[in-house]
C-alpha positions in Angstrom: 6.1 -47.1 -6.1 5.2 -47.2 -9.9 1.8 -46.4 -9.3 2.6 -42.9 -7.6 5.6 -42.1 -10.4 2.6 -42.6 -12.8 0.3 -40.3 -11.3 2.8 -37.9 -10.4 3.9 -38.0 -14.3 0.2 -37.9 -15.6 -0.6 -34.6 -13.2 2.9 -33.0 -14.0 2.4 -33.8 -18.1 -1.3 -33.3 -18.1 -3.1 -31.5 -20.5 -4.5 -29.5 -18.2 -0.6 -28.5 -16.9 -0.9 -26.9 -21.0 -3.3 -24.8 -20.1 -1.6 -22.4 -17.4 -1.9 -19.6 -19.2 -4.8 -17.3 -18.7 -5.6 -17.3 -22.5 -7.4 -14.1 -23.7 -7.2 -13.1 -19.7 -3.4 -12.4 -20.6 -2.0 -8.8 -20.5 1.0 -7.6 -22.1 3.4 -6.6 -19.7 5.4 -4.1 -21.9 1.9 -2.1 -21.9 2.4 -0.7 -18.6 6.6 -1.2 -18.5 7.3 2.5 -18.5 4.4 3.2 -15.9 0.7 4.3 -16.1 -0.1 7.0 -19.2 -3.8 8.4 -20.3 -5.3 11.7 -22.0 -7.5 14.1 -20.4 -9.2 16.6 -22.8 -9.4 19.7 -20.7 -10.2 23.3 -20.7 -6.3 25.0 -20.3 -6.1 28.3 -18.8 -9.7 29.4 -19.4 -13.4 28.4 -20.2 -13.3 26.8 -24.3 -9.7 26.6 -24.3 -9.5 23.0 -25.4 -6.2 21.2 -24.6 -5.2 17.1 -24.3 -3.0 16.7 -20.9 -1.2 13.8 -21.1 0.3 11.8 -18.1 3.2 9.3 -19.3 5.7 8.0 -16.8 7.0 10.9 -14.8 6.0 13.2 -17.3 3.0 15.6 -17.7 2.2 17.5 -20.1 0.1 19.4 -22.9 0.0 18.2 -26.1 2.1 20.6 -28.4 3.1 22.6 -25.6 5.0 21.4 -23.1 5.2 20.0 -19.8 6.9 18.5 -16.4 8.2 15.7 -14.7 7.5 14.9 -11.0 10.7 16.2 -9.9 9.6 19.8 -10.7 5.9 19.8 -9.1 5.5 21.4 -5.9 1.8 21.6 -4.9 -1.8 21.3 -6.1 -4.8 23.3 -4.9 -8.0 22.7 -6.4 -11.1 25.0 -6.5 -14.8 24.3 -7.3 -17.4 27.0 -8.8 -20.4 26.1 -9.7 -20.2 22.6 -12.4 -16.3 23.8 -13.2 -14.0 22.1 -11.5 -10.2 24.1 -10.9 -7.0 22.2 -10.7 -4.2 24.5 -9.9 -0.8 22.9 -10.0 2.1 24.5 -8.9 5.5 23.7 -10.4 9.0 24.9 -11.0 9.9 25.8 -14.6 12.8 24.9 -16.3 14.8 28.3 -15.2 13.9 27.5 -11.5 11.0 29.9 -11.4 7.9 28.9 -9.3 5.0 29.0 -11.8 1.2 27.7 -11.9 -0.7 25.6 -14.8 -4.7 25.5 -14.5 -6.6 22.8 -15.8 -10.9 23.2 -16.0 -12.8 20.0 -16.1 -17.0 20.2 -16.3 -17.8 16.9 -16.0 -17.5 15.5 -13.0 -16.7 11.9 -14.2 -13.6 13.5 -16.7 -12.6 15.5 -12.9 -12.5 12.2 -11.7 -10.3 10.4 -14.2 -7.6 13.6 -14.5 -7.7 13.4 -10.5 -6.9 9.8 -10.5 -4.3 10.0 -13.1 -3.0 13.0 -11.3 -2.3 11.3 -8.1 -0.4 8.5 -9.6 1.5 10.8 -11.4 2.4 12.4 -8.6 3.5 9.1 -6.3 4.8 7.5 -9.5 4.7 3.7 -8.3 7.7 1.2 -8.7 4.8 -1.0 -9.9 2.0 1.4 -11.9 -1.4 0.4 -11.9 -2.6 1.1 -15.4 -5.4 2.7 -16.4 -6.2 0.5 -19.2 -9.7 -1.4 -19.8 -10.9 -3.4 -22.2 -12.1 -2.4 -24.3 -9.5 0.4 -25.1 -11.3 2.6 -22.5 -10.0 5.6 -21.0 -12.7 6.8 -18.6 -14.4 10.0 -20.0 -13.8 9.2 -23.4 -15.0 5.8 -23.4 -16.0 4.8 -27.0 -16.6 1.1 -26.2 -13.3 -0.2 -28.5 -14.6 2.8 -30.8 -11.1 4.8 -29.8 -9.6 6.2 -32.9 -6.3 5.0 -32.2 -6.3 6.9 -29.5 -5.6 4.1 -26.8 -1.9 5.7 -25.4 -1.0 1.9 -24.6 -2.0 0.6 -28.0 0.6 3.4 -29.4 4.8 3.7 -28.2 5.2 5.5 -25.7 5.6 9.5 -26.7 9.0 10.9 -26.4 8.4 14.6 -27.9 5.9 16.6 -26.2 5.4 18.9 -28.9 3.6 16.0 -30.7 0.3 16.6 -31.3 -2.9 13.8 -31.4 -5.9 16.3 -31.8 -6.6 18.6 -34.4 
């Protein structure tokens, strides 16, 4: 009877039983608390016409313009000509008018990225999968941990879409 109270104790206080934690494996859960958010630098509109979409939460948006949330989208049609890629989404503005944003992507690996983000905007999880890697990667962009700051899970989360990150 001693004999198994001491080995229960010795596994239960182990130091092993100290080292549950994943260590440098562990992610901050308030990273991804107010679901996924990335940058895309796109082409708004027209050909050259830089502009950083941003997806945060339920909202979507261009930097120092303005934006939606999911609750106004309505559709999403998407057009290829030659390397440029068309994403047309439909929406309804603030006034209740039916309106259409176009975003232009060349490459087809920063297509891909906006497309993925775009789809988890859209279905906006209970439980987001983030679009974070290591290290501070965003897809198209990816400066191996050479980011700028940019990271938008290293920074708060944005609150004014008017804000601007690019020059």
């Amino acid at each position: 009877m001693r004999k198994s109270i001491l080995i229960a104790y010795l596994l239960f206080f182990s130091p092993s039983a100290a080292l549950a934690d994943f260590g440098d494996a562990d992610f901050p859960i308030s990273a991804t608390s107010d679901g996924p958010r990335s940058y895309h630098d796109a082409w708004c509109r027209r050909i050259k016409n830089t502009c950083r979409v941003r997806f945060q939460g339920d909202g979507m948006w261009v930097e120092g313009k303005g934006g939606i949330r999911t609750n106004q989208y309505l559709g999403y049609r998407y057009d290829v000509d030659g390397n440029e890629n068309y994403n047309y989404i439909k929406y309804r503005s603030d006034n209740g008018e039916a309106k259409q944003a176009l975003f232009l992507f060349v490459h087809p690996q920063a297509q891909q990225e906006f497309l993925r983000a775009f789809l988890r905007w859209k279905k906006i999880a209970s439980e987001p999968v983030p679009n974070y890697r290591l290290p501070a990667s965003q897809g198209v962009q990816d400066t191996q941990g050479r980011d700028n700051d940019m990271n938008p899970y290293a920074r708060p989360a944005i609150d004014d879409w008017k804000e601007k990150t690019t020059p």
